[in-house]
C-alpha positions as CSV (number, residue, x, y, z in Angstrom):
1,X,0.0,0.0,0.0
2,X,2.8,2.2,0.2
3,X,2.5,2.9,-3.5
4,X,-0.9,4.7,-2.9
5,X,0.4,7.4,0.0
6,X,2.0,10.1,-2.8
7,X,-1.4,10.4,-4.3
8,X,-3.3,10.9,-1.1
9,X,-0.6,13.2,0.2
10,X,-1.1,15.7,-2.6
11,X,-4.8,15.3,-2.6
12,X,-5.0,16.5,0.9
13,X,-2.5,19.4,-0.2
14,X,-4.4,20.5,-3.1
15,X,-7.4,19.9,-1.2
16,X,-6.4,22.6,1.2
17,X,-5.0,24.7,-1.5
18,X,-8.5,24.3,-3.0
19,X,-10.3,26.1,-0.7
20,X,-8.2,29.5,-1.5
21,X,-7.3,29.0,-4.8
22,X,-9.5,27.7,-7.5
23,X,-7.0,26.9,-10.1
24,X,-5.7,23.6,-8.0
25,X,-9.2,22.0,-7.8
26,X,-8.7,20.2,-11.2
27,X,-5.9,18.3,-9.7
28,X,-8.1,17.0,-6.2
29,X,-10.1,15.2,-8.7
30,X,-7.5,13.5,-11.5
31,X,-5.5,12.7,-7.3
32,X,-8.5,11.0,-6.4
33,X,-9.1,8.6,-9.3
34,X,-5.1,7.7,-9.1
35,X,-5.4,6.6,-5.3
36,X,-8.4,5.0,-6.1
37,X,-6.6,3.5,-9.0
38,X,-3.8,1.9,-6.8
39,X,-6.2,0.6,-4.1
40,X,-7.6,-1.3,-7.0
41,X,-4.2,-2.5,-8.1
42,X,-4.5,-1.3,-11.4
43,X,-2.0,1.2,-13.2
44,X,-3.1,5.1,-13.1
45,X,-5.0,6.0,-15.8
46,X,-3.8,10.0,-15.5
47,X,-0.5,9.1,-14.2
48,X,-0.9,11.6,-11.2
49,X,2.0,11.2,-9.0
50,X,4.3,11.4,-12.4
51,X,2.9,14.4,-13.8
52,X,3.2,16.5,-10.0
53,X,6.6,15.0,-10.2
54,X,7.6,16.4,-13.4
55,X,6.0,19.9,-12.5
56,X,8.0,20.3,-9.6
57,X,11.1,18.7,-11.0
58,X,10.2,21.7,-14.0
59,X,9.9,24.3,-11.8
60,X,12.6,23.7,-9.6
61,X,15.0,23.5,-12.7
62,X,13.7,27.1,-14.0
63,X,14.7,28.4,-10.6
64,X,18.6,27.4,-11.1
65,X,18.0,24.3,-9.0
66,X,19.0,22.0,-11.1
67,X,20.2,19.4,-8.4
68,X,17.3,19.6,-6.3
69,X,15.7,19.2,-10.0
70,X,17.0,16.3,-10.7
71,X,16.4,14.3,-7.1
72,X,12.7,15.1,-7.2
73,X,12.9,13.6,-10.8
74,X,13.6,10.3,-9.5
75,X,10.6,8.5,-8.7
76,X,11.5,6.6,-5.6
77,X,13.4,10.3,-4.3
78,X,9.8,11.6,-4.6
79,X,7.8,9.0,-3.4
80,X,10.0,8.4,-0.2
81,X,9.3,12.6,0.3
82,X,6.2,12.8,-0.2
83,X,5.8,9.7,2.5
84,X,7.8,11.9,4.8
85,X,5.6,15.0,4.4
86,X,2.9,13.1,5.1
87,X,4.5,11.2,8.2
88,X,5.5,14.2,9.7
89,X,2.0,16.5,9.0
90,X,0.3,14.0,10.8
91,X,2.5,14.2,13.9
92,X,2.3,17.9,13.8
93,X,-1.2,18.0,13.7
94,X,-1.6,15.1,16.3
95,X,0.6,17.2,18.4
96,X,-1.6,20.3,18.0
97,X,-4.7,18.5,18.6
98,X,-3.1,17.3,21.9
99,X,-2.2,21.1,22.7
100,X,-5.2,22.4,22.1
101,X,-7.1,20.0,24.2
102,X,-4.7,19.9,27.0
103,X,-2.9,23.1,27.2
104,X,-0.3,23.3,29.6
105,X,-0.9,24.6,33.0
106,X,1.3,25.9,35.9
107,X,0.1,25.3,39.4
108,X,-2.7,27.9,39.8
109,X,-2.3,29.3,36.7
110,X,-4.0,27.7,33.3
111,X,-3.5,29.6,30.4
112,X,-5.8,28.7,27.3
């Protein structure tokens, strides 16, 4: 299954991007039937994951990042990323979720 988690990261991203900017809703969509895809074990019909990792291996190499370029190119470089973007969003918002409903307190004082 861990062929599926670069198309579900980027859904949730453009998800979120989404909501402020209507350009990136196209993408939510062609994400979706990709995971979808994979869950069914059958190849991607719109090639998600290879077409976001061409754009960002594009832009980076118009910004004189050729390097970084050509990491991102790789397929397993970006997968294994994209896992650890995801892996380390969720902790974050765990964390905050844990903050928010148990904020710290000092004896006598609880701040909110």
């Amino acid at each position: 299954m861990i062929f599926c988690i670069p198309c579900i990261i980027l859904v949730l991203y453009f998800a979120v991007l989404g909501i402020f900017f209507p350009r990136y809703r196209g993408y939510i969509r062609e994400g979706w039937r990709c995971f979808l895809d994979k869950i069914r074990g059958r190849k991607c019909s719109a090639s998600f994951d290879n077409k976001m990792r061409h754009a960002l291996s594009m832009w980076l190499v118009e910004r004189n990042m050729q390097r970084l370029g050509k990491f991102f190119y790789n397929e397993r470089n970006f997968k294994w990323t994209f896992i650890t973007i995801g892996a380390v969003t969720t902790v974050l918002f765990c964390l905050l979720v844990v903050f928010l409903m148990y904020p710290p307190c000092t004896p006598g004082v609880c701040v909110i």
